[in-house]
C-alpha positions as CSV (number, residue, x, y, z in Angstrom):
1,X,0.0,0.0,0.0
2,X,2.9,2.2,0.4
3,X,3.9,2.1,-2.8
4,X,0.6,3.5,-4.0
5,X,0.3,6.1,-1.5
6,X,3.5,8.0,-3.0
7,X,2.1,7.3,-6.4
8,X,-1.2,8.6,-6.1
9,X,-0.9,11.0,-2.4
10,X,2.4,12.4,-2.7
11,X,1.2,15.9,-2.9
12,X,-0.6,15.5,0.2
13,X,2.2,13.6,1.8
14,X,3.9,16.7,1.3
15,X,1.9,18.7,2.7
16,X,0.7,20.6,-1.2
17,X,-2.6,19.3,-1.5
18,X,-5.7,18.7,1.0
19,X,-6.4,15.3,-0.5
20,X,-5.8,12.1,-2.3
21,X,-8.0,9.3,-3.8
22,X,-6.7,6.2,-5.4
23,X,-8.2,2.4,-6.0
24,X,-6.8,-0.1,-4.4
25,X,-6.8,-4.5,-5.0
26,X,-6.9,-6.6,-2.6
27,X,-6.3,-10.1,-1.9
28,X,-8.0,-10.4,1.6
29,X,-10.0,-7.9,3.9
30,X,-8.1,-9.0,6.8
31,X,-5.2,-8.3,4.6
32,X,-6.5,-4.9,3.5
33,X,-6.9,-3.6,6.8
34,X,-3.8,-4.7,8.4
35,X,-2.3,-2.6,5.7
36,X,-4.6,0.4,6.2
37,X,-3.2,-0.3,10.2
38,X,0.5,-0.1,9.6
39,X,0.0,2.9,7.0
40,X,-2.5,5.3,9.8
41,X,0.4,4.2,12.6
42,X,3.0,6.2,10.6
43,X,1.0,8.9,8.8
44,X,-1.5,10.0,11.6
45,X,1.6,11.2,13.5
46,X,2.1,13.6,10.9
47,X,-1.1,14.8,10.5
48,X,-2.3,13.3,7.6
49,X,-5.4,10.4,7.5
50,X,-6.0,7.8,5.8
51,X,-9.7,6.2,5.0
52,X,-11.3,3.6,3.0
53,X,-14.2,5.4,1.2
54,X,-15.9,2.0,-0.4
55,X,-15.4,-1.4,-0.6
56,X,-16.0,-3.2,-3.8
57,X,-15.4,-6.5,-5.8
58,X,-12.4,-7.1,-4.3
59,X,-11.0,-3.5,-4.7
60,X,-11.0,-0.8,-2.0
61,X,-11.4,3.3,-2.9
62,X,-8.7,5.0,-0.6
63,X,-8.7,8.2,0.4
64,X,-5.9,10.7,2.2
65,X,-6.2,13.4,3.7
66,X,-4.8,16.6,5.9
67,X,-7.9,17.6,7.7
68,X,-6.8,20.8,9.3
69,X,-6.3,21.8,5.7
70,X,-10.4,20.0,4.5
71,X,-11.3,22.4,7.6
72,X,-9.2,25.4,5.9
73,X,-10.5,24.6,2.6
74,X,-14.4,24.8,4.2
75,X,-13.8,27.8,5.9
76,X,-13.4,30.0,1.8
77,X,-16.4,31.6,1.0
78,X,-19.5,30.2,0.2
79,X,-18.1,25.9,0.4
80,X,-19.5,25.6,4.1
81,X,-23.1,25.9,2.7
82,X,-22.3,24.5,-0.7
83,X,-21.6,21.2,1.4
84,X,-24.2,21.4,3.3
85,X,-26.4,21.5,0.9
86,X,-24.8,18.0,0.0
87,X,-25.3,16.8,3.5
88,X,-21.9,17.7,5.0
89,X,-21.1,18.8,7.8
90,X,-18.2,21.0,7.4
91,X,-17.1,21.7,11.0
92,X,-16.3,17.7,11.5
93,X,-13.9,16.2,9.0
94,X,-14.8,12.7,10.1
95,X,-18.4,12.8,9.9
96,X,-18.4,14.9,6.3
97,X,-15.7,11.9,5.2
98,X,-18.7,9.7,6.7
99,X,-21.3,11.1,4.6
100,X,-18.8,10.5,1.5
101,X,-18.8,7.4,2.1
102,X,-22.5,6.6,2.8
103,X,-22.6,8.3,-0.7
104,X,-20.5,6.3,-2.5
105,X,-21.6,3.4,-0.8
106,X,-25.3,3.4,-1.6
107,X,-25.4,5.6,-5.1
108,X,-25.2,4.8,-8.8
109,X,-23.6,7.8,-9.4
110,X,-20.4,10.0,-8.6
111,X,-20.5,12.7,-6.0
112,X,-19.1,15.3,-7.6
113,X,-18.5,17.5,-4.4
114,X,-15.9,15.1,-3.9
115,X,-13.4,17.3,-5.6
116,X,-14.0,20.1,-2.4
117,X,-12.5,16.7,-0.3
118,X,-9.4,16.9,-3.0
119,X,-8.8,20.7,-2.8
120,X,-10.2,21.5,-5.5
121,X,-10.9,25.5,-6.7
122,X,-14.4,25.8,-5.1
123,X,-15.2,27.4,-8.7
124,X,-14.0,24.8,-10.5
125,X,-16.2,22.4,-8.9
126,X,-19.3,24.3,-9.2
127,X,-18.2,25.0,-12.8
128,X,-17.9,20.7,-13.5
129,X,-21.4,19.8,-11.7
130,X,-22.9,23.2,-13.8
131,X,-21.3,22.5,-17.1
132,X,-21.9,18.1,-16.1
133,X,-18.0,17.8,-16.8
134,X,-17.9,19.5,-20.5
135,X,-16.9,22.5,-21.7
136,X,-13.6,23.2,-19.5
137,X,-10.6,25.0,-20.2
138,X,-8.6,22.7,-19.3
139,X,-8.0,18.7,-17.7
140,X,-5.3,17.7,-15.2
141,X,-5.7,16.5,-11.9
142,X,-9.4,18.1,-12.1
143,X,-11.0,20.1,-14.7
144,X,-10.5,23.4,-14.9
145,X,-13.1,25.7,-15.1
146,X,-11.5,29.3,-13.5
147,X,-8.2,30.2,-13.5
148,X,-6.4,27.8,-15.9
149,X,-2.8,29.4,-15.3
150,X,-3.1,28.8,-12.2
151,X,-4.2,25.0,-12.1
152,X,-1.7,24.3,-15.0
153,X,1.5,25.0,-12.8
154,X,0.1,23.4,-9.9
155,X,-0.5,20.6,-12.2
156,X,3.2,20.8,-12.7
157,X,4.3,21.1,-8.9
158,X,2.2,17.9,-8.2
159,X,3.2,16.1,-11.1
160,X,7.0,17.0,-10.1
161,X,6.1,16.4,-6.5
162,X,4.9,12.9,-7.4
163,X,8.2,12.1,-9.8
164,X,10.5,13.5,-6.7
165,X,8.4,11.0,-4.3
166,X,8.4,8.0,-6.3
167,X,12.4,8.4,-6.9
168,X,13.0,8.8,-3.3
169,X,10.4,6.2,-2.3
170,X,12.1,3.4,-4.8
171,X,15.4,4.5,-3.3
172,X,15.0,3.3,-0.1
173,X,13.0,6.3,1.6
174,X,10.6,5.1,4.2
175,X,7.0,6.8,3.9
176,X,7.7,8.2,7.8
177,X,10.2,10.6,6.0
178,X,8.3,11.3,3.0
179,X,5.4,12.3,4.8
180,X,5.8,16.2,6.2
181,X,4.5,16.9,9.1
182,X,1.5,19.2,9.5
């Protein structure tokens, strides 16, 4: 699991972005969560969590996450009662990460809000569930909607962020050191 944390978190293990998703195969639930166990013994010491969002067919939807930075992220105008509109509640991470998952859980479809759990523009996320994903400026690691200067170099920083981590990582660089401490 390690290995697909750096892959697909290592902006957030850095401390750059709010949040991570990524899919994850498993062999065995016992397995899985063992994993999960080791992995939230190193990271929640730097401030960062680490929560299975759905369990399906034998894969596992992971999600990372800083949460004093979801609470910063809340806290920009207008997102608190965009959420709750969504059934959030934006003054407790882990009951908003709760509702995520009850979402993804029992729906056919995708919540978009997710992307406000990713750190995500606020306005780019209005602009996808708006426009229903077409018409954006741009696509990286979220359609851009707003300011696509802006998104494209921090497109870049994570994208160079993830190519530092994985080097390090394959190196011999435990995840303890690669995670930076809130």
């Amino acid at each position: 699991m390690e290995k697909y944390l750096v892959r697909h978190c290592a902006p957030t293990l850095a401390g750059m972005k709010t949040g991570n998703l990524f899919g994850y195969r498993f062999s065995s639930l016992f397995s899985l969560l063992e994993e999960v166990r080791q992995c939230r013994k190193v990271l929640e010491r730097k401030g960062v969590s680490l929560f299975i969002l759905q369990i399906q067919d034998g894969r596992a939807l992971v999600y990372l996450c800083r949460r004093k930075l979801l609470l910063h992220d809340w806290q920009q105008p207008g997102v608190s009662s965009f959420m709750e509109r969504y059934g959030y509640n934006t003054k407790n991470p882990e009951l908003a990460i709760a509702r995520l998952s009850q979402k993804l859980c029992t729906k056919t479809g995708f919540p978009h809000e997710i992307g406000l759990f990713l750190g995500y523009p606020f306005a780019d996320v209005q602009g996808f569930i708006q426009n229903e994903g077409q018409n954006c400026k741009c696509c990286g690691c979220w359609k851009v909607y707003c300011d696509e200067q802006h998104a494209k170099r921090q497109f870049e920083r994570f994208a160079k962020c993830t190519r530092v981590y994985c080097k390090c990582f394959l190196q011999g660089t435990p995840i303890s050191r690669l995670t930076v401490a809130a």
